[in-house]
C-alpha positions as CSV (number, residue, x, y, z in Angstrom):
1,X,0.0,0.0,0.0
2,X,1.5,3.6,-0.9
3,X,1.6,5.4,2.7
4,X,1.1,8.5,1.6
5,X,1.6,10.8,4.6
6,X,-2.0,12.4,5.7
7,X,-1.7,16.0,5.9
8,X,-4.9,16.7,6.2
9,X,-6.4,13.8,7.9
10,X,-7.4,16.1,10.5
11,X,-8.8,19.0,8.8
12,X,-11.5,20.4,10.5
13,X,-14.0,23.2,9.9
14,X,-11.7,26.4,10.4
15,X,-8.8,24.5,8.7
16,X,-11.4,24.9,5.4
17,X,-12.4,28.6,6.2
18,X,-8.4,29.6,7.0
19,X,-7.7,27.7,3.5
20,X,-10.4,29.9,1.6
21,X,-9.0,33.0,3.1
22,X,-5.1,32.4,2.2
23,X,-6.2,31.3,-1.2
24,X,-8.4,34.3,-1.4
25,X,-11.5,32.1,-2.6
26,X,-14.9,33.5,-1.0
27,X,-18.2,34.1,-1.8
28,X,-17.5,37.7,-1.5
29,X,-14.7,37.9,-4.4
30,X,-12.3,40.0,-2.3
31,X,-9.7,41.7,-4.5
32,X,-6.2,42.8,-2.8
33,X,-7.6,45.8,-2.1
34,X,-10.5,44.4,-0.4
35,X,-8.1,42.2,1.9
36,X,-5.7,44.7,2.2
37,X,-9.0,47.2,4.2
38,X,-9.7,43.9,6.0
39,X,-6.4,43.3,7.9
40,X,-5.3,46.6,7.8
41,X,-2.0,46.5,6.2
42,X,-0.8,47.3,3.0
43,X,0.1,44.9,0.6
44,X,3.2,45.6,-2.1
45,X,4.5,48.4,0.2
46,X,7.5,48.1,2.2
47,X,10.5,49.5,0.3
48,X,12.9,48.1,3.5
49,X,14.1,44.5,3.1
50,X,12.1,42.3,5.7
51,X,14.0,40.4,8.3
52,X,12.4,36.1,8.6
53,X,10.6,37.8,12.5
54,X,9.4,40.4,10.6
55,X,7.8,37.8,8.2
56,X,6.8,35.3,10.9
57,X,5.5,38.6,12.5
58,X,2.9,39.4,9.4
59,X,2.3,36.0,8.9
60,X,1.0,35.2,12.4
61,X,-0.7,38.2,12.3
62,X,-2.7,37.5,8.9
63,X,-3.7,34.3,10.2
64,X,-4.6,35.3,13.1
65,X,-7.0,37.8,11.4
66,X,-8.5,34.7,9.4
67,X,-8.5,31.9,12.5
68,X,-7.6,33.1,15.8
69,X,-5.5,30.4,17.7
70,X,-6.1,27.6,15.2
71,X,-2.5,27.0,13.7
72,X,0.9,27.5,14.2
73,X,3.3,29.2,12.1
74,X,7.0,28.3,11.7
75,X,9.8,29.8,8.8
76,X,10.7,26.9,6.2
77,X,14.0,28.7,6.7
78,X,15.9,31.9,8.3
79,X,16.6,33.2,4.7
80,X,14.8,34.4,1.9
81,X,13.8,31.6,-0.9
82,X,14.3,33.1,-4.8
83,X,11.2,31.5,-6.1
84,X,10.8,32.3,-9.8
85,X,12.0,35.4,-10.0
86,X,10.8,36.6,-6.0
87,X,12.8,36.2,-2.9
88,X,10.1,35.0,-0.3
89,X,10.3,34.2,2.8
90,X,8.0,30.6,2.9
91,X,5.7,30.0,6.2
92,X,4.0,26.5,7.1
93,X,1.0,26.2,8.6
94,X,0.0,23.7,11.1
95,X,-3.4,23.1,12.9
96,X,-2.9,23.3,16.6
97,X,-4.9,20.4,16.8
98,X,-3.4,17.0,15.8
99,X,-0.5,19.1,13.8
100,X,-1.8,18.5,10.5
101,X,-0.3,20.6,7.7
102,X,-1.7,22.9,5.3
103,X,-0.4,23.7,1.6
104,X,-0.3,26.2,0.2
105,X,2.7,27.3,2.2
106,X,2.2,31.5,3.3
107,X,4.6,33.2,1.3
108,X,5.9,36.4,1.9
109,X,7.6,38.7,-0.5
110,X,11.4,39.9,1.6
111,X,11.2,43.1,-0.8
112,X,7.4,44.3,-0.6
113,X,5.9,42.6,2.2
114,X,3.4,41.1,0.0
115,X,1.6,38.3,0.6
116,X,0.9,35.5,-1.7
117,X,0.6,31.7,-1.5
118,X,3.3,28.4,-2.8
119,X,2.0,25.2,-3.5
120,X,5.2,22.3,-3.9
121,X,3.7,21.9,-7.6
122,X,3.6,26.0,-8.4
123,X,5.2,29.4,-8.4
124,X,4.3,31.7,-5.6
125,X,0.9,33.5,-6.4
126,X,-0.9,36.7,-5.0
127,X,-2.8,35.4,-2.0
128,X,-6.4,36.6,-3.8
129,X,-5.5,35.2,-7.0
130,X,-4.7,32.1,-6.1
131,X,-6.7,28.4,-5.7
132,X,-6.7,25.6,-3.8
133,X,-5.6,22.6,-3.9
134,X,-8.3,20.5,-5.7
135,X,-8.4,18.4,-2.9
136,X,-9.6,20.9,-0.2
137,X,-12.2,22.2,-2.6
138,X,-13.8,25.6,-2.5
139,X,-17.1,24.3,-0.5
140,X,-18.3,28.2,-1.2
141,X,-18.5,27.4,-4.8
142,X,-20.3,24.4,-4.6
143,X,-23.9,23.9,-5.0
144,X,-26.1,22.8,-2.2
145,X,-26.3,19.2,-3.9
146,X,-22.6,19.0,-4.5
147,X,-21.8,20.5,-0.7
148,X,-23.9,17.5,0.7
149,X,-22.1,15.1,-2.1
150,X,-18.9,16.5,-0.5
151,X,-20.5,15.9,3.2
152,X,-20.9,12.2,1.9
153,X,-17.9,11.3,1.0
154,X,-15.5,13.0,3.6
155,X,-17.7,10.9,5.7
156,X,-16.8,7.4,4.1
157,X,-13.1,8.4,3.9
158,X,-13.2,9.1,7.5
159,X,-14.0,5.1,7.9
160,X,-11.2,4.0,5.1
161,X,-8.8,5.8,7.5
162,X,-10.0,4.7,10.6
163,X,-9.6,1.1,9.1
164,X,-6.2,1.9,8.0
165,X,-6.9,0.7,4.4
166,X,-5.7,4.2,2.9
167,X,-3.4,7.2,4.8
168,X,-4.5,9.6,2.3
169,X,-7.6,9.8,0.8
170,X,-9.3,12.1,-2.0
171,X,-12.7,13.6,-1.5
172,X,-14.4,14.5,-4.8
173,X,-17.7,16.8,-5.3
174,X,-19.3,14.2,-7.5
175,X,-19.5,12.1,-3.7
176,X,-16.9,10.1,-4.2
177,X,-13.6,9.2,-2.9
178,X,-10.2,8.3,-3.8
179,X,-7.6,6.4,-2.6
180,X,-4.5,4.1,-3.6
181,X,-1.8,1.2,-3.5
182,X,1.3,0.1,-5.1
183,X,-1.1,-1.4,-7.4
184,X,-4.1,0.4,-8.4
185,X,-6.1,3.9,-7.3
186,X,-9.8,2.9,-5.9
187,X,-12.3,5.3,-6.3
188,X,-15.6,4.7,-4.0
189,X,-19.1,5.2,-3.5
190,X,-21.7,4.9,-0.8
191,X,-18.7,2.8,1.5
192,X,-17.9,0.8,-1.5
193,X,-15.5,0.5,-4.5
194,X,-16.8,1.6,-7.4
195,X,-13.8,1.3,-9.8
196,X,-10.4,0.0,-9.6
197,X,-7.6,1.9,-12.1
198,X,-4.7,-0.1,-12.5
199,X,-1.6,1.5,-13.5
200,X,2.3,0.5,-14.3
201,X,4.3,1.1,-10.6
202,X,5.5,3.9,-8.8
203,X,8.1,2.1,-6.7
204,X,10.4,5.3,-6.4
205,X,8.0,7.7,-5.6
206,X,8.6,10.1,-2.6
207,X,5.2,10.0,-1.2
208,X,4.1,13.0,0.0
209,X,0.6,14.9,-0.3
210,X,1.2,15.8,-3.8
211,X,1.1,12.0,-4.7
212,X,-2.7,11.8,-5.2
213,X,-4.2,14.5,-6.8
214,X,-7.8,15.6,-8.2
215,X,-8.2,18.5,-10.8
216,X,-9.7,19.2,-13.8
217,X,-7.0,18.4,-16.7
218,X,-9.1,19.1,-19.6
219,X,-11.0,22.0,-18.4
220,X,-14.5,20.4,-18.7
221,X,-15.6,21.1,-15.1
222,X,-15.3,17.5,-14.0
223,X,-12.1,16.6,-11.9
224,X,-9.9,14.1,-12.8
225,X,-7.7,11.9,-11.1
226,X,-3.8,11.5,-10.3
227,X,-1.1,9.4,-9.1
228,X,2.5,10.0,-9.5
229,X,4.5,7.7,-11.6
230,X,8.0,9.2,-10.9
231,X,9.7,11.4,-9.4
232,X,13.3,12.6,-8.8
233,X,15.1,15.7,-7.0
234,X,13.0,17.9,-10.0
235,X,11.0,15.9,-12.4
236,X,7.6,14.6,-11.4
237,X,5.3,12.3,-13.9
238,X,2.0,11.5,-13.5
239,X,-0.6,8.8,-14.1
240,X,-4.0,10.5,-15.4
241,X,-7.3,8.9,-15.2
242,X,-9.8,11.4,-16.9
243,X,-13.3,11.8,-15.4
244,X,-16.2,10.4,-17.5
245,X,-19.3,12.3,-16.4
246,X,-21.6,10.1,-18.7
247,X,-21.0,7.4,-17.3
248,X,-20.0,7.7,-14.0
249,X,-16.2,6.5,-14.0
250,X,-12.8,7.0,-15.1
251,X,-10.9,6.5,-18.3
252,X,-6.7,6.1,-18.1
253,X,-5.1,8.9,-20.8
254,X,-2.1,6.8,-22.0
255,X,1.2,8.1,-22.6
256,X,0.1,11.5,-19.8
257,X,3.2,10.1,-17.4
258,X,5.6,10.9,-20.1
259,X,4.8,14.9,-19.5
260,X,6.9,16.5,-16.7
261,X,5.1,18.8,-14.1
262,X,2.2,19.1,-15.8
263,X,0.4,22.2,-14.4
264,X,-2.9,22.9,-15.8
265,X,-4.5,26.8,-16.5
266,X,-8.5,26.7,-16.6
267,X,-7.7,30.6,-17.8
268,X,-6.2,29.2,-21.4
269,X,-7.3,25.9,-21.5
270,X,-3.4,24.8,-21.5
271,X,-1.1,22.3,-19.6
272,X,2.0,23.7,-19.5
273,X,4.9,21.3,-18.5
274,X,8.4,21.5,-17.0
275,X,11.6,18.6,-17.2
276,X,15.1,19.8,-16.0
277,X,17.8,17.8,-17.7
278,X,20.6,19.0,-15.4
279,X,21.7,22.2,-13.8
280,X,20.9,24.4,-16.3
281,X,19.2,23.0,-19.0
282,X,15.8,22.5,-19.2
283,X,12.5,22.4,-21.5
284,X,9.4,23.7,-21.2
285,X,6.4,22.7,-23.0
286,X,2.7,24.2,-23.9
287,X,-0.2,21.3,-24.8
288,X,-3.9,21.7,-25.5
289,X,-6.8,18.9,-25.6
290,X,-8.3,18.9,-29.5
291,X,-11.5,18.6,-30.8
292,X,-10.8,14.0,-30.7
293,X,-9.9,14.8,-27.0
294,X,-6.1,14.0,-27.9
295,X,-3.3,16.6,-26.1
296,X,-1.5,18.1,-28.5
297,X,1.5,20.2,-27.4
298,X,1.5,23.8,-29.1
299,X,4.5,25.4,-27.9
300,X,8.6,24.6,-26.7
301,X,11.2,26.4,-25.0
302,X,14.8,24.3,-24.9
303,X,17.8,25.5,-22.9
304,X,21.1,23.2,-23.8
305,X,24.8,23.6,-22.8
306,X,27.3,22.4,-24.7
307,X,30.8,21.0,-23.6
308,X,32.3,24.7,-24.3
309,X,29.2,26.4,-22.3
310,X,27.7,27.7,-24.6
311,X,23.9,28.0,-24.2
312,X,21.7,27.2,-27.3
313,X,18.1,28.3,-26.9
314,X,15.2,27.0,-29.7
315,X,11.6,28.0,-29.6
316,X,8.8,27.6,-31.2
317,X,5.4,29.2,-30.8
318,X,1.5,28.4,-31.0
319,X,1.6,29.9,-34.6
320,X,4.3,27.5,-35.4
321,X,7.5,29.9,-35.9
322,X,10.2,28.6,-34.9
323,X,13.8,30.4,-33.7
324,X,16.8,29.4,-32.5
325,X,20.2,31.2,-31.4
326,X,23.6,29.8,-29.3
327,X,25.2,32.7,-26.6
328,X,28.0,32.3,-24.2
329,X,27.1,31.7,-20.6
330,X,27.7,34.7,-19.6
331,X,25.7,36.4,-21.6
332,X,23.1,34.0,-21.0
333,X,23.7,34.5,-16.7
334,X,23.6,37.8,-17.6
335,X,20.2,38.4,-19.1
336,X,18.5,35.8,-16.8
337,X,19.9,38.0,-13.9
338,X,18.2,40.8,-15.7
339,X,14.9,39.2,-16.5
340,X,14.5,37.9,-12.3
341,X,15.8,41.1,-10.8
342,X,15.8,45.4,-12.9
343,X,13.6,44.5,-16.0
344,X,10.9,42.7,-13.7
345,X,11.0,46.0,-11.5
346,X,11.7,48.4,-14.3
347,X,8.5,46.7,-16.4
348,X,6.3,47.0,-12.9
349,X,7.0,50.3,-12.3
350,X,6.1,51.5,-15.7
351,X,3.4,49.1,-16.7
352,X,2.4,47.6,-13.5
353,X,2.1,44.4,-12.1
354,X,0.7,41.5,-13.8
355,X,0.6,38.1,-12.9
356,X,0.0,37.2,-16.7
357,X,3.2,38.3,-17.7
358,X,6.3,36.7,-19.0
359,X,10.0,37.5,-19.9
360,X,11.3,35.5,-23.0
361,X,15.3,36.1,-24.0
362,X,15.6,36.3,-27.7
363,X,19.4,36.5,-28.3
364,X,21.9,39.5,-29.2
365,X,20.8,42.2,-31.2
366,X,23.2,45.0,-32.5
367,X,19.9,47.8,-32.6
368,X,21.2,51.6,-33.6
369,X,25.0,50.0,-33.1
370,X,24.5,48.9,-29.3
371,X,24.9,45.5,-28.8
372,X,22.1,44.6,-26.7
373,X,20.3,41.6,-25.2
374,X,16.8,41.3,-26.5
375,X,14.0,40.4,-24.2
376,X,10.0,40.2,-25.2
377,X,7.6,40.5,-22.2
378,X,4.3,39.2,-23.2
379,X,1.0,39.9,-21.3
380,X,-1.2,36.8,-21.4
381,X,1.0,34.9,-24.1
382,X,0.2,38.3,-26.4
383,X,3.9,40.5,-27.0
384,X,3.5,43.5,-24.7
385,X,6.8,45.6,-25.2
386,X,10.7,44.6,-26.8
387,X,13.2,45.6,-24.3
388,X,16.6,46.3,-26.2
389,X,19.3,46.1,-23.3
390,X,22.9,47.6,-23.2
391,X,25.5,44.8,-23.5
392,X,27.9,47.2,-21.6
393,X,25.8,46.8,-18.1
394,X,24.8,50.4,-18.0
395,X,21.5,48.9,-18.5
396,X,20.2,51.5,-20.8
397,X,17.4,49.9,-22.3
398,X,15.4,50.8,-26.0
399,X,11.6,50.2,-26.1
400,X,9.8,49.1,-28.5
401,X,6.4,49.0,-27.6
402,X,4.5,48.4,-30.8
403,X,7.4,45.6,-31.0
404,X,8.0,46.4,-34.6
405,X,11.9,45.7,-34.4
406,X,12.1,49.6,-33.9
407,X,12.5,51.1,-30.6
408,X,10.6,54.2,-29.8
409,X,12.1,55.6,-26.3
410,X,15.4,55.1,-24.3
411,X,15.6,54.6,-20.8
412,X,18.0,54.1,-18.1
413,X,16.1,51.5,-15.7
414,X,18.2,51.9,-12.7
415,X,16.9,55.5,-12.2
């Protein structure tokens, strides 16, 4: 039997309202300035550098705010974490009855102060943009019907637990529940097994709560079932056994535990996927279900080294163009210092923050006899502005905003 370990085998009632407040999900649609008027702080502020006490400090007091004397708080570590391109400071929460542990961890930005919210599976995310994990599932949301569904089947996962059949076990709005062995994931129904899903091993799996999932992979409003396959130090595969509303059950996608990290976006409809093939090469991927119900990928991203360190970058988009252009490593260090640290603040101070937005590095450019490092920052996959930068680290940067190849305006981004 997997023992995956039961985090939230003792989740009670405040546990779910705590979890709908971190993750910002409510019947009342707060937005951050709406949460910001209810704790009485203000979010994306600080300009001093926060110390891990001054972190703990806010934390305790958010939660607090949400659940008074329901959890305890401790720092993942003493120092910032660089998370994507944000150095946070990441915050577990534990109930103070029974000790079980919440994800999302609290995340708080060192810089600004802001708060946002890191699942082990996801970048950090604003605290009132963010969702929960499908299995604690936004009861608000639900419909009276599926809220008593829901009632149902935490009530017969309770018994699979206290007969030691399962440590982990999925709860699912349809009323029914999940749960797995080294063999096969058993989904149930009324206190019995309603379908048995074979699958292929996961003998080297580090079990932890992220080993059985539930969410909606193709974006039909149905959720749909996982178990890990594999995973290493950075690569996780899954097993996906997609939800059949029809009829009731669960039909295996072959060939879905070949996709690394897949990370699904009910805003476009994608699955977006990560694999790591050493220190610092990577791919990432972009797939969509078509009109058969057969993922298709629609986009790449490659980062290789060769022996000499060189870094060869190749791309190719949703319309099918395709680039593809080798730099040094230093040049390539360079630019991704750039694209974590001045361009992300440059771009936010002049265009604002935006959680759809993205930094892609498109080579060397010589543009009015500057040799600069080009950059395209899209806004919800759509180019927003080319940022020409200055080779010579002065970090004068050319904009072209209509992203024509012509820049329009020069700016130094350190003033």
């Amino acid at each position: 039997m997997i023992s995956i370990r039961n985090k939230w085998k003792q989740v009670v009632p405040v546990c779910i309202a705590a979890a709908l407040l971190l993750t910002g999900c409510s019947t009342a649609g707060e937005t951050d300035a709406d949460v910001e008027e209810f704790l009485g702080v203000q979010l994306q502020s600080s300009t001093s550098e926060l110390t891990a006490q001054d972190a703990l400090k806010k934390a305790e007091d958010f939660v607090n705010a949400a659940a008074p004397d329901q959890f305890q708080l401790s720092l993942s570590s003493e120092e910032p974490q660089l998370i994507g391109d944000q150095q946070v400071y990441l915050i577990q929460l534990t109930t103070q009855s029974g000790g079980a542990a919440y994800e999302p961890f609290l995340a708080v930005d060192a810089g600004s102060g802001g708060w946002y919210s890191n699942s082990s599976d996801g970048p950090v995310k604003p605290a009132t943009e963010d969702r929960p994990r499908a299995n604690s599932t936004e009861v608000a949301s639900l419909t009276p019907e599926e809220q008593q569904n829901l009632a149902e089947a935490s009530s017969y996962a309770s018994e699979v637990l206290s007969a030691g059949t399962a440590d982990f076990v999925l709860t699912l709005k349809t009323g029914q529940y999940v749960y797995a062995d080294a063999n096969a994931v058993y989904v149930g129904y009324g206190g019995e097994v309603q379908q048995t899903l074979f699958h292929d091993g996961n003998d080297n799996v580090v079990i932890d709560e992220t080993t059985l999932l539930a969410k909606d992979m193709n974006f039909d409003g149905y959720e749909d079932i996982l178990l890990a396959a594999s995973s290493g130090a950075v690569n996780s595969y899954y097993y996906l056994w997609l939800c059949d509303p029809a009829e009731g059950n669960y039909i295996a996608y072959p060939g879905f535990e070949d996709l690394a990290a897949p990370t699904p976006n009910p805003e476009t409809e994608r699955i977006s996927t990560y694999e790591r093939g050493n220190a610092s090469d990577y791919s990432q991927g972009v797939w969509k279900w078509d009109d058969s119900g057969t993922l298709t990928q629609v986009s790449s991203y490659q980062v290789a080294t060769d022996e000499d360190g060189n870094v060869t970058i190749s791309s190719t988009d949703e319309s099918g163009n395709s680039s593809e252009f080798t730099v040094t490593s230093e040049e390539y260090t360079t630019v991704n210092e750039l694209m974590s640290g001045a361009l992300v603040d440059y771009c936010i101070s002049r265009y604002g923050g935006s959680e759809q937005r993205s930094f892609t590095f498109e080579g060397m450019a010589d543009v009015t006899d500057v040799s600069c490092y080009s950059v395209l920052m899209t806004e919800g996959g759509s180019p927003a502005v080319r940022l020409y930068v200055d080779e010579s680290k002065t970090y004068m940067v050319m904009l072209d905003e209509d992203c024509d190849g012509t820049p329009e305006e020069t700016v130094n981004i350190n003033e």
